[in-house]
Structures are given as structure tokens and as C-alpha cells.
HTML snippet that shows the backbone in 3Dmol.js (N, CA, C, O; Angstrom):
<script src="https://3Dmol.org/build/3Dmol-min.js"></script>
<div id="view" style="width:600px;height:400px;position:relative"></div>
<script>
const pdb = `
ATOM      1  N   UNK A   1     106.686 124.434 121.825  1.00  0.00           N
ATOM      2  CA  UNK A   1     108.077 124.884 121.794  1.00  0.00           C
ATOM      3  C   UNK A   1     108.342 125.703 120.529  1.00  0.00           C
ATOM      4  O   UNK A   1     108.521 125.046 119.504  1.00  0.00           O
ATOM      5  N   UNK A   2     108.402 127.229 120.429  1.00  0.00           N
ATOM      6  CA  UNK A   2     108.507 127.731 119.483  1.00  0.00           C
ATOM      7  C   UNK A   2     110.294 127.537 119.158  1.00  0.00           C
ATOM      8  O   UNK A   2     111.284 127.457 119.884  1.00  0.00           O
ATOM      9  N   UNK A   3     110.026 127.515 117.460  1.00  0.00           N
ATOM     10  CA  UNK A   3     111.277 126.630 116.944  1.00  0.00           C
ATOM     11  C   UNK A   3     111.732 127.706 115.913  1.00  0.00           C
ATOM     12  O   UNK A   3     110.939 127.670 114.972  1.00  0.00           O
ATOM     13  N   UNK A   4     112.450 128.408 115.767  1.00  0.00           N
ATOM     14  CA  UNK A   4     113.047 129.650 114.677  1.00  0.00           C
ATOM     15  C   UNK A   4     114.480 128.781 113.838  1.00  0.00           C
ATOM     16  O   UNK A   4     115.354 127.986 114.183  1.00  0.00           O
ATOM     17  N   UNK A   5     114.092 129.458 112.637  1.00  0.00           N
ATOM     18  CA  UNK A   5     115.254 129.036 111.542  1.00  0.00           C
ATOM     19  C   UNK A   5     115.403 129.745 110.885  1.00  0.00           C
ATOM     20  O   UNK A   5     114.580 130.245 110.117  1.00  0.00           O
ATOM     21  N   UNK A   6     116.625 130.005 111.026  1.00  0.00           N
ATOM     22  CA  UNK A   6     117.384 131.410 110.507  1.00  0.00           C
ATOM     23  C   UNK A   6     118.127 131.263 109.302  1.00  0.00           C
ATOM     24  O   UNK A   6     118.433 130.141 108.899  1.00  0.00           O
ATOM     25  N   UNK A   7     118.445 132.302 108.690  1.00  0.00           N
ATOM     26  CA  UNK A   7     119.075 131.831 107.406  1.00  0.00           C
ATOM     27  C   UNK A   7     120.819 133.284 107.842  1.00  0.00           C
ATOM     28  O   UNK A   7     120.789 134.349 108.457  1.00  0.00           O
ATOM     29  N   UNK A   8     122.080 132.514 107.117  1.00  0.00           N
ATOM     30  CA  UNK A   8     122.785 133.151 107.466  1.00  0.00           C
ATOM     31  C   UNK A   8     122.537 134.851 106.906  1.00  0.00           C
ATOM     32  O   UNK A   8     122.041 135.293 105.870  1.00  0.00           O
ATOM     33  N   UNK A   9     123.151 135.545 108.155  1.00  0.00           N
ATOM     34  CA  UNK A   9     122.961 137.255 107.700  1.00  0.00           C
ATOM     35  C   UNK A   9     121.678 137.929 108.691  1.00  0.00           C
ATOM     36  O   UNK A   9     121.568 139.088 109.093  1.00  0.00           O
ATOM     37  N   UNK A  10     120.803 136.786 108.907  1.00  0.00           N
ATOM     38  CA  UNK A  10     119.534 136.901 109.730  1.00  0.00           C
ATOM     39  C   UNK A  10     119.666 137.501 111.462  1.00  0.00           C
ATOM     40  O   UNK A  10     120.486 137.251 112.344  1.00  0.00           O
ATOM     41  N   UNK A  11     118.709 138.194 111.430  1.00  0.00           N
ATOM     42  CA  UNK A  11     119.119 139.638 112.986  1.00  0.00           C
ATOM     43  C   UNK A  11     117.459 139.139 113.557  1.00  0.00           C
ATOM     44  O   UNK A  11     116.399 139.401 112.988  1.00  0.00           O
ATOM     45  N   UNK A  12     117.623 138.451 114.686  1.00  0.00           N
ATOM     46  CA  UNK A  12     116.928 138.089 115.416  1.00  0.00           C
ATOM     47  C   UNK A  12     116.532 139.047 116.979  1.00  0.00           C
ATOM     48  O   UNK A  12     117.445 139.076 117.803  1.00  0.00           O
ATOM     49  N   UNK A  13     115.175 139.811 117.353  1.00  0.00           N
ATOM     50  CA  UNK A  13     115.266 140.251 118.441  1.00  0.00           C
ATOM     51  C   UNK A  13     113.898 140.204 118.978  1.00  0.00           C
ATOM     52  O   UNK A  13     112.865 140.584 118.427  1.00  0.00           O
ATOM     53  N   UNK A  14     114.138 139.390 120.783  1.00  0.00           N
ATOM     54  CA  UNK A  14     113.354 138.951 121.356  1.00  0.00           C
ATOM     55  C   UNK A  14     113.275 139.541 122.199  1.00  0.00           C
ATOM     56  O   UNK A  14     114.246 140.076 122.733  1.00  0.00           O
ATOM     57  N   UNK A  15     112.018 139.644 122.620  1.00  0.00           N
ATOM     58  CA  UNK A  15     111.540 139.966 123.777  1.00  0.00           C
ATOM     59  C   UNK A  15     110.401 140.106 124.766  1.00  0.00           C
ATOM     60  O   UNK A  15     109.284 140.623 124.748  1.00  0.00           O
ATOM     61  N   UNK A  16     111.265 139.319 125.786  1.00  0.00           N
ATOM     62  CA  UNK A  16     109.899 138.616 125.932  1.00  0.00           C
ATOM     63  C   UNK A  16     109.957 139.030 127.938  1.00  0.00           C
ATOM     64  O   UNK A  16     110.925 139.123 128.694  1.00  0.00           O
ATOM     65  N   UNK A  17     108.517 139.179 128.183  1.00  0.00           N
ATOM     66  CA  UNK A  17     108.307 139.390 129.443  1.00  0.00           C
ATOM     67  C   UNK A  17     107.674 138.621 130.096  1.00  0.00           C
ATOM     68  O   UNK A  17     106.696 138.154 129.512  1.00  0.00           O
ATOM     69  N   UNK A  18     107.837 138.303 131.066  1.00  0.00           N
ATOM     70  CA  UNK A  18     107.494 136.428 131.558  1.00  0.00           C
ATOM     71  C   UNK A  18     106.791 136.702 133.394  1.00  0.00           C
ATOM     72  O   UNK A  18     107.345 137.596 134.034  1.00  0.00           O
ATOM     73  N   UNK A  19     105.979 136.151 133.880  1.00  0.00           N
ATOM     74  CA  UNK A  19     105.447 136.339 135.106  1.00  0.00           C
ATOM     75  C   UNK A  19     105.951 135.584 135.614  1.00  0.00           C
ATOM     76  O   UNK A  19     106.298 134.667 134.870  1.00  0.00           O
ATOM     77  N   UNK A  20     106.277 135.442 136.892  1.00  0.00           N
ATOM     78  CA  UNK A  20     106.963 134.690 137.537  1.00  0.00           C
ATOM     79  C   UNK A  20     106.252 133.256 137.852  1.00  0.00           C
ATOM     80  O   UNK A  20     105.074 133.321 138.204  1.00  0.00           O
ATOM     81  N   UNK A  21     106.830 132.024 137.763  1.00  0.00           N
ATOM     82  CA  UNK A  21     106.456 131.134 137.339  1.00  0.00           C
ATOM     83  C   UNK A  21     106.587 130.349 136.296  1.00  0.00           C
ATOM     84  O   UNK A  21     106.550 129.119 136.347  1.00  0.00           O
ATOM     85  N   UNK A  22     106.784 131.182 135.062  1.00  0.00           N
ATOM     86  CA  UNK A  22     107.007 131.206 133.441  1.00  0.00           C
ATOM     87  C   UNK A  22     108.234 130.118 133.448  1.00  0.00           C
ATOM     88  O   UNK A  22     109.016 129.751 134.326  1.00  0.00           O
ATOM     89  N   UNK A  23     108.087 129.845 132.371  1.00  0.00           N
ATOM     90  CA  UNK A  23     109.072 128.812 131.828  1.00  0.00           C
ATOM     91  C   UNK A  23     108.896 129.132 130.296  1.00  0.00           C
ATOM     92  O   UNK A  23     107.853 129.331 129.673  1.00  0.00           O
ATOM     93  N   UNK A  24     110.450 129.125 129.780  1.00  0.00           N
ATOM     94  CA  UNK A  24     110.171 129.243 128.405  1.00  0.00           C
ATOM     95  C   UNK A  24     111.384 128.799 127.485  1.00  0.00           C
ATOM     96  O   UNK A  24     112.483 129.307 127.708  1.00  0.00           O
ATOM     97  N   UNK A  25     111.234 127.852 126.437  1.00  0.00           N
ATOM     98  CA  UNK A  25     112.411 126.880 125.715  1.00  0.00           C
ATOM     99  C   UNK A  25     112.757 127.287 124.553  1.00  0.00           C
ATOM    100  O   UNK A  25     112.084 126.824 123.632  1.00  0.00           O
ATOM    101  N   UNK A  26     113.645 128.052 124.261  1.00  0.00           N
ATOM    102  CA  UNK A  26     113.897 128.584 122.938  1.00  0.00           C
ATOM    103  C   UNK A  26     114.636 127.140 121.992  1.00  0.00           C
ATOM    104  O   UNK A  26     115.624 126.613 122.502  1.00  0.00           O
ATOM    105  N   UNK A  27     114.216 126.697 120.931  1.00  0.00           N
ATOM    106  CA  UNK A  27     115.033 126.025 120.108  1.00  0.00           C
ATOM    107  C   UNK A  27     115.704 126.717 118.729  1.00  0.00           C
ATOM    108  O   UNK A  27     115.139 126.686 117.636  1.00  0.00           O
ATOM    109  N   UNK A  28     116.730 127.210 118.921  1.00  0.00           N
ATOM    110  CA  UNK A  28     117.254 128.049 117.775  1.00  0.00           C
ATOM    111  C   UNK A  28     118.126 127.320 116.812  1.00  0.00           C
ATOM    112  O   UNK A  28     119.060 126.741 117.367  1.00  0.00           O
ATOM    113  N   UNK A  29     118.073 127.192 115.513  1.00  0.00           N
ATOM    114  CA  UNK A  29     119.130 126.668 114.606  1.00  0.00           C
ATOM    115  C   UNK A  29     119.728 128.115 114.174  1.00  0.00           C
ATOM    116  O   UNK A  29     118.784 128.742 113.693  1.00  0.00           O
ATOM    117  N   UNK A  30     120.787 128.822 114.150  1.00  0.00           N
ATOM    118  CA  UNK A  30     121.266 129.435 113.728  1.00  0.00           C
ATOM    119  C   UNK A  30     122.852 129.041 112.400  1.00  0.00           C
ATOM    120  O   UNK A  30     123.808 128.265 112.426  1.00  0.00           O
ATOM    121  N   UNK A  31     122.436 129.890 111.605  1.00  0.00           N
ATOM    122  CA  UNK A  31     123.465 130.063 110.263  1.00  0.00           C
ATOM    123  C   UNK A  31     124.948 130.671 111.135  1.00  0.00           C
ATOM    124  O   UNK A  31     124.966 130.871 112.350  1.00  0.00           O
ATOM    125  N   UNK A  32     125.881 130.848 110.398  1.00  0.00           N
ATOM    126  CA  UNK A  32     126.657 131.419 110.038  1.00  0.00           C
ATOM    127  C   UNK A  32     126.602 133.036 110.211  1.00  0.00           C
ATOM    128  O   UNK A  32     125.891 133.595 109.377  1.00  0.00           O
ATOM    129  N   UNK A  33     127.196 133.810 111.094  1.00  0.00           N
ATOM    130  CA  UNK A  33     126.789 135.697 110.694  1.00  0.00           C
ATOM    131  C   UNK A  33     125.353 135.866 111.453  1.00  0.00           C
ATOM    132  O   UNK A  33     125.141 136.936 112.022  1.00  0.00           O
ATOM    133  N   UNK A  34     124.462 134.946 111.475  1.00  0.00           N
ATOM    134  CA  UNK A  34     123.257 135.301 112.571  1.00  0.00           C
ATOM    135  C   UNK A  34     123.924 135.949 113.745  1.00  0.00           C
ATOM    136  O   UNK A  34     125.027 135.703 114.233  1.00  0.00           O
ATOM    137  N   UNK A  35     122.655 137.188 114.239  1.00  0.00           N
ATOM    138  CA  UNK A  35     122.720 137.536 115.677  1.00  0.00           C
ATOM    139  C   UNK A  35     121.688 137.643 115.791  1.00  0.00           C
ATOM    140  O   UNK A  35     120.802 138.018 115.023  1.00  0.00           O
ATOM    141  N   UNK A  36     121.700 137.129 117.366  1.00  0.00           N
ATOM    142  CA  UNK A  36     120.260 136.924 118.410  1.00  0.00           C
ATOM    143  C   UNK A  36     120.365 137.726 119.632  1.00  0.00           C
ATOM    144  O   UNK A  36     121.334 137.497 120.356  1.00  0.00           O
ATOM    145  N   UNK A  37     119.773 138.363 119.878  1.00  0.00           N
ATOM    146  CA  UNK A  37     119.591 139.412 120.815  1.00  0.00           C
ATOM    147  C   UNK A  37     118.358 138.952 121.911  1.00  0.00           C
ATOM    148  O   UNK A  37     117.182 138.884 121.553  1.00  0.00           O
ATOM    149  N   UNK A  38     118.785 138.664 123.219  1.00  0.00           N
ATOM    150  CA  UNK A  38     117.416 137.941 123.945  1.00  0.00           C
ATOM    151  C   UNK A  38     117.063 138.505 125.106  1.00  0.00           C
ATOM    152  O   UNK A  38     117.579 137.945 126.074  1.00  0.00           O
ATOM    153  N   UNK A  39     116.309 139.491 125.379  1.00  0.00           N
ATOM    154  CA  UNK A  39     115.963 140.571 126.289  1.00  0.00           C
ATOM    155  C   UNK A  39     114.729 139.816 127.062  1.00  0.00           C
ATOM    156  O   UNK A  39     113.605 139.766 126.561  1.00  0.00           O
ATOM    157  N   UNK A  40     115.109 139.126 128.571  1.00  0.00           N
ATOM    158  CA  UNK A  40     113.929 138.561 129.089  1.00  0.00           C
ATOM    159  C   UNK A  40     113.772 139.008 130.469  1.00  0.00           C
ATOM    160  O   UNK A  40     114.748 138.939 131.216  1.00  0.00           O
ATOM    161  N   UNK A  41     112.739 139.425 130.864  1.00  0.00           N
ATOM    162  CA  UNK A  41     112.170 140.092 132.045  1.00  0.00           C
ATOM    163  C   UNK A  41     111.274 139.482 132.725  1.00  0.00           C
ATOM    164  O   UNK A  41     110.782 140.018 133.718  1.00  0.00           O
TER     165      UNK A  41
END
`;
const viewer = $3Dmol.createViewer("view");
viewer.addModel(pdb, "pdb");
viewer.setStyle({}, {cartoon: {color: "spectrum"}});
viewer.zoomTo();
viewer.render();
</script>
């Protein structure tokens, strides 16, 4: 389970392309002012 920790001010961008079947668990702690951008295909 990939696990990200952000610190406030922090610009997060994902992307991720997945085969069908895929399964996938984001655990995010986000700050304050973080943005996460999550582009999944």
C-alpha cells in the first residue's frame, strides 16, 4: 500500500494507468494548502 506524506504547500501529481482488473489503495495524509491531482486510466 503505497503511503505519501505531504508537508503543507506540497503539489502532488499522479498518474497512473491500470489494466483492467487492477486495484489500487491510495493512503494519503495531507497538510493544510496541499493539492492532489489523480489522473487514473
Amino acid at each position: 500500500m503505497p503511503e505519501i506524506k505531504m508537508t503543507s504547500g506540497s503539489k502532488i501529481i499522479l498518474n497512473i494507468k491500470m489494466a483492467s482488473g487492477s486495484k489500487i489503495i491510495l493512503n494519503i495524509k495531507m497538510a493544510s494548502g496541499s493539492k492532489i491531482i489523480l489522473n487514473i486510466k
